[in-house]
Kinemage of the C-alpha trace (Angstrom):
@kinemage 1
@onewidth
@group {chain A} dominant
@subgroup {mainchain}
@vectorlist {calphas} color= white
{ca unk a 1} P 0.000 0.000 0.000
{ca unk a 2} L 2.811 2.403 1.033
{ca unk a 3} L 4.655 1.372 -2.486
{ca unk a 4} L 1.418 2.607 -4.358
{ca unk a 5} L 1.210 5.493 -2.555
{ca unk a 6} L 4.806 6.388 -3.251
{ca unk a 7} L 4.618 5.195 -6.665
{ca unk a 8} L 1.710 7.580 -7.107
{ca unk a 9} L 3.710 10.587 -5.338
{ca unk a 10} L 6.414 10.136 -7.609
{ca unk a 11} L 4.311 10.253 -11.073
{ca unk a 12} L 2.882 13.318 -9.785
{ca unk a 13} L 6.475 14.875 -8.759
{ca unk a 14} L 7.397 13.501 -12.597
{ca unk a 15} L 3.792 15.380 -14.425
{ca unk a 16} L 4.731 18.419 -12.298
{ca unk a 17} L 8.089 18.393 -13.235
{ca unk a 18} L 7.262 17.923 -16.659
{ca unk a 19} L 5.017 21.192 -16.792
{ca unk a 20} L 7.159 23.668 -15.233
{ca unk a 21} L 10.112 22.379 -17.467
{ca unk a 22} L 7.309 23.046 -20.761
{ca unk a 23} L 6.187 26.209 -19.255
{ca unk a 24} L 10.043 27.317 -19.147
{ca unk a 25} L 10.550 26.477 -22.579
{ca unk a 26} L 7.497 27.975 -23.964
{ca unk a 27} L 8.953 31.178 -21.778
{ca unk a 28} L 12.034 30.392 -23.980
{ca unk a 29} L 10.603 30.453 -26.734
{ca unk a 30} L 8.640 33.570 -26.785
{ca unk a 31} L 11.833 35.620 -25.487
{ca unk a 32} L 13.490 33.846 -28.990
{ca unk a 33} L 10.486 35.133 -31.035
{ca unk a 34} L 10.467 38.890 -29.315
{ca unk a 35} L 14.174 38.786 -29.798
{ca unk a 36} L 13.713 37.330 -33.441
{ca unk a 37} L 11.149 39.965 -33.599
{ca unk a 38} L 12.898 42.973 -32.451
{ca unk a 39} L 15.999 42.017 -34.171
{ca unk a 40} L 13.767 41.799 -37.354
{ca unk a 41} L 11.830 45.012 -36.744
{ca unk a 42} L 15.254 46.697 -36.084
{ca unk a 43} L 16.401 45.999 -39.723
{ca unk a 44} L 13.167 46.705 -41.093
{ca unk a 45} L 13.241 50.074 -39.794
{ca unk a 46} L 16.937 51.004 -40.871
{ca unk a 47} L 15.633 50.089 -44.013
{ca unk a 48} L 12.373 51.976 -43.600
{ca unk a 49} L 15.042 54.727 -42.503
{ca unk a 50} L 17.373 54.116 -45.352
{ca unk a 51} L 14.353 54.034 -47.662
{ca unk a 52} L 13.334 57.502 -46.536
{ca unk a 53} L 16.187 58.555 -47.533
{ca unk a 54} L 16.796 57.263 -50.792
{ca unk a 55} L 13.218 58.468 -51.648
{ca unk a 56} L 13.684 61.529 -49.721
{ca unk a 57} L 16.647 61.144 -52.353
{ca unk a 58} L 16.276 64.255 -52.241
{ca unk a 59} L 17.799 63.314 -55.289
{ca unk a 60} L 14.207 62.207 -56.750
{ca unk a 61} L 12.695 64.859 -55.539
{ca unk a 62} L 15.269 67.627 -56.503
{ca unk a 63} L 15.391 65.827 -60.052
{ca unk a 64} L 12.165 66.285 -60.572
{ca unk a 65} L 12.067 69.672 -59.702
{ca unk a 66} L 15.023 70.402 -61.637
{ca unk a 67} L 13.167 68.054 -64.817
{ca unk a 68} L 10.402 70.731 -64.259
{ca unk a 69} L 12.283 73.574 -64.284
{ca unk a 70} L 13.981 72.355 -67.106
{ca unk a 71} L 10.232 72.120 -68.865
{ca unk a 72} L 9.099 75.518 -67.337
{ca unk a 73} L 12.163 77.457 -68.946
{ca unk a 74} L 11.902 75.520 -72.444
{ca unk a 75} L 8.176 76.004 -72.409
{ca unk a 76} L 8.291 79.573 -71.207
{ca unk a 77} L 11.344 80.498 -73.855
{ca unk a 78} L 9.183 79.155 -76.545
{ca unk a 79} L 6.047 80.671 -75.514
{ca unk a 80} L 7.605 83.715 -75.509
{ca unk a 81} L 9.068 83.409 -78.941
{ca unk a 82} L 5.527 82.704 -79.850
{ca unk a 83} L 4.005 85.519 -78.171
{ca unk a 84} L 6.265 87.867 -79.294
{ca unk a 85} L 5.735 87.053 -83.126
{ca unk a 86} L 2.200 87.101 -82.651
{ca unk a 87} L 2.021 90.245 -81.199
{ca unk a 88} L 4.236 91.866 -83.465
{ca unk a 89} L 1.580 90.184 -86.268
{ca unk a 90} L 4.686 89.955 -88.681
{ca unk a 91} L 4.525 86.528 -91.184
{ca unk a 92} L 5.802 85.765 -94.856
{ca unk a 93} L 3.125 85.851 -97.370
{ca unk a 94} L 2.975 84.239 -100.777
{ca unk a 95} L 3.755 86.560 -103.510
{ca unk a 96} L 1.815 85.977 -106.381
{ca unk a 97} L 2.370 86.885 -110.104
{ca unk a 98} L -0.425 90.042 -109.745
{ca unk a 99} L 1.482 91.169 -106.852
{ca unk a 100} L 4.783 91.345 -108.114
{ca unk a 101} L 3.506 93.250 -111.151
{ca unk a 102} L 2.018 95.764 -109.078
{ca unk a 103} L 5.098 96.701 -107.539
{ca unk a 104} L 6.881 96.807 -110.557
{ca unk a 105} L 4.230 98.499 -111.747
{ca unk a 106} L 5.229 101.227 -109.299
{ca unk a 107} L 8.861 101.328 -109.199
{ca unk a 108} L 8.551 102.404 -112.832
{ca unk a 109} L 6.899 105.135 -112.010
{ca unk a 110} L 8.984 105.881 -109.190
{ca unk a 111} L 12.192 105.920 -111.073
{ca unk a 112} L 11.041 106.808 -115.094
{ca unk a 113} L 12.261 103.039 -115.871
{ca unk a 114} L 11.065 100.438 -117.967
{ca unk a 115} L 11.431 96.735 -119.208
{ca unk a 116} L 12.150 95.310 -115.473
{ca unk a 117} L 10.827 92.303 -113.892
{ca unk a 118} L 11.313 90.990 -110.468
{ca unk a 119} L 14.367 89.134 -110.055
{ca unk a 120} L 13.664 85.285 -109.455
{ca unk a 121} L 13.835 83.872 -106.399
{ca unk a 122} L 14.498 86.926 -104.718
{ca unk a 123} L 11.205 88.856 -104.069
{ca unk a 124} L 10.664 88.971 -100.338
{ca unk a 125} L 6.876 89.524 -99.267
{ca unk a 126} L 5.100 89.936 -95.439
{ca unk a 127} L 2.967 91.829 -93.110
{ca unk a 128} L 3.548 92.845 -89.876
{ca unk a 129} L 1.888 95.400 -87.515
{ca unk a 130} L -1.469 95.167 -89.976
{ca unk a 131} L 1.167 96.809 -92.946
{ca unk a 132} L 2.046 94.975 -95.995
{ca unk a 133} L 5.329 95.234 -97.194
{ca unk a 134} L 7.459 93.582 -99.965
{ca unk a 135} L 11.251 93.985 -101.519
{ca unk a 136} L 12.841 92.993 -104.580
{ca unk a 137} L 15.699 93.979 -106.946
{ca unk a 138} L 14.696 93.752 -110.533
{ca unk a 139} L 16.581 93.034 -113.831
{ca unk a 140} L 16.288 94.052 -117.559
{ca unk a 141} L 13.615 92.236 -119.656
{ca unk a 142} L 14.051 91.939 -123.654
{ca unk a 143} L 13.271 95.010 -125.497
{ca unk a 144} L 15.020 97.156 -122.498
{ca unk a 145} L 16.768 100.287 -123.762
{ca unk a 146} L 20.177 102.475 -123.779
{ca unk a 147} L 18.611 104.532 -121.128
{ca unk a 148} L 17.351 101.317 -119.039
{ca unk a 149} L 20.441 99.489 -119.034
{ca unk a 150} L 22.170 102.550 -117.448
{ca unk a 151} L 19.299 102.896 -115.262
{ca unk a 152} L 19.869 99.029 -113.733
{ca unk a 153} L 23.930 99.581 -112.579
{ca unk a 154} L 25.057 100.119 -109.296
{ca unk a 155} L 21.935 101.598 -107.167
{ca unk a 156} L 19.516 100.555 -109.861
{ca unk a 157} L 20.804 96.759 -109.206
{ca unk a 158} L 20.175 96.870 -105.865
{ca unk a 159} L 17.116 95.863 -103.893
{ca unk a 160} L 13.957 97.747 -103.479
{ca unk a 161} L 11.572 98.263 -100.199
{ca unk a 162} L 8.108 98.838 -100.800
{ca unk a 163} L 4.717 99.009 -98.388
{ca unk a 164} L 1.594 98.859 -99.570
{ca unk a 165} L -0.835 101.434 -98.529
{ca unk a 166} L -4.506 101.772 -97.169
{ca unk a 167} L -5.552 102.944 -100.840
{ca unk a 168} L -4.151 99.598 -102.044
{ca unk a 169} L -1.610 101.438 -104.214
{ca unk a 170} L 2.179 100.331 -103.529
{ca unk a 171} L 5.186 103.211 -102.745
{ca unk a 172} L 8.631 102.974 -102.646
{ca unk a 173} L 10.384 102.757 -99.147
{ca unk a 174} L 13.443 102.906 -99.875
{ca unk a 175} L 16.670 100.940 -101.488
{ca unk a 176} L 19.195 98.819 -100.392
{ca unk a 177} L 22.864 100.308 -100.370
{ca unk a 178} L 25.295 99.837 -103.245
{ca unk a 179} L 26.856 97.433 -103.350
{ca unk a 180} L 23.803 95.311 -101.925
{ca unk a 181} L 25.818 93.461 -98.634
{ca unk a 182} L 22.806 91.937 -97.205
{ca unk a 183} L 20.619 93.870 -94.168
{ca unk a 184} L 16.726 95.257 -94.414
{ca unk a 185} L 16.492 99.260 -94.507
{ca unk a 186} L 15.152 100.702 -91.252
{ca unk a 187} L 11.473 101.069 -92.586
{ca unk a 188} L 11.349 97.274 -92.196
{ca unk a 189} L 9.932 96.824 -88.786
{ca unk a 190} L 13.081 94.320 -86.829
{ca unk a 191} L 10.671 91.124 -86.448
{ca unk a 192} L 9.871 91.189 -90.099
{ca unk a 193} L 13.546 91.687 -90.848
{ca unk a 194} L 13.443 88.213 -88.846
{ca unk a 195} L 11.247 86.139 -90.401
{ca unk a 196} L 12.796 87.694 -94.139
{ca unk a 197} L 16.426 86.278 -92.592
{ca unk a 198} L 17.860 89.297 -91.858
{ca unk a 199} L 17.345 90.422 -95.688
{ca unk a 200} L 20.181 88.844 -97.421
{ca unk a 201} L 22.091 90.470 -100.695
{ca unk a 202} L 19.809 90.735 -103.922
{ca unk a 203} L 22.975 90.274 -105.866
């Protein structure tokens, strides 16, 4: 009776034993996972740390700035350009065949000449500022005589400046210097000087 009875004590010494040694461990083992954890979370957050960084990269957020600053000049620059030309209302028009006989038309009544036409390729033609203006040099056409032929040297072979008025009739402006170096005369407003390329030599 006494052996049961210590047999008994002992298998309840053993289950008791057995517990608290399972409770420790399970103690164990959640101070390994909070350590796993912190150790974990630590990294985590130098990265979430590092990551600010890099994204505060300032560098990706000074690039873009400086990518839209970039666009803002360019854009303004260009808008400007475009502003400015449409303000100063100056563009190239197409000269037709009627309007380069109608300032020839008047040159030779300006200067007492005859037998001239236009010389190809050269006739420049625009308005700007609500004014019409147009420029050419001209050259002898068959038939032309003594008198012309004198008439077309030196000044007369330079080019001609011309604006057309609110009557619709053409007058002379002016002419280009002798010998014709290239450069509109100063009755050609500057932006239409521009978009004529700065006038270049008739001859």
């Amino acid at each position: 009776m006494r052996s049961t009875t210590r047999r008994a004590a002992a298998s309840a010494a053993l289950v008791l034993t057995s517990a608290l040694l399972l409770t420790a461990c399970n103690s164990g083992g959640g101070s390994t996972t909070g350590g796993s954890t912190a150790s974990t979370s630590a990294p985590s957050g130098g990265s979430g740390g590092g990551s600010t960084s890099g994204g505060s990269g300032g560098g990706s957020t000074s690039g873009g700035s400086g990518s839209s600053t970039q666009g803002t000049t360019s854009g303004s620059t260009s808008g400007t350009g475009g502003a400015t030309a449409a303000a100063a209302g100056c563009r190239n028009l197409v000269a037709t065949d009627a309007v380069k006989a109608a300032v020839t038309q008047a040159y030779e009544a300006e200067s007492h000449r005859g037998h001239i036409t236009p010389l190809p390729h050269r006739f420049l033609y625009g308005e700007c500022g609500g004014t019409t203006y147009a420029a050419t040099a001209f050259e002898l056409t068959p038939g032309a005589t003594y008198n012309d032929q004198v008439a077309a040297q030196d000044d007369g072979s330079t080019r001609k400046y011309f604006s057309l008025t609110a009557g619709g009739s053409w007058t002379v402006l002016g002419s280009a210097g002798f010998p014709d170096m290239g450069g509109c005369i100063a009755q050609v407003p500057k932006a239409l000087a521009t978009v004529w390329g700065g006038c270049p030599g008739a001859q």
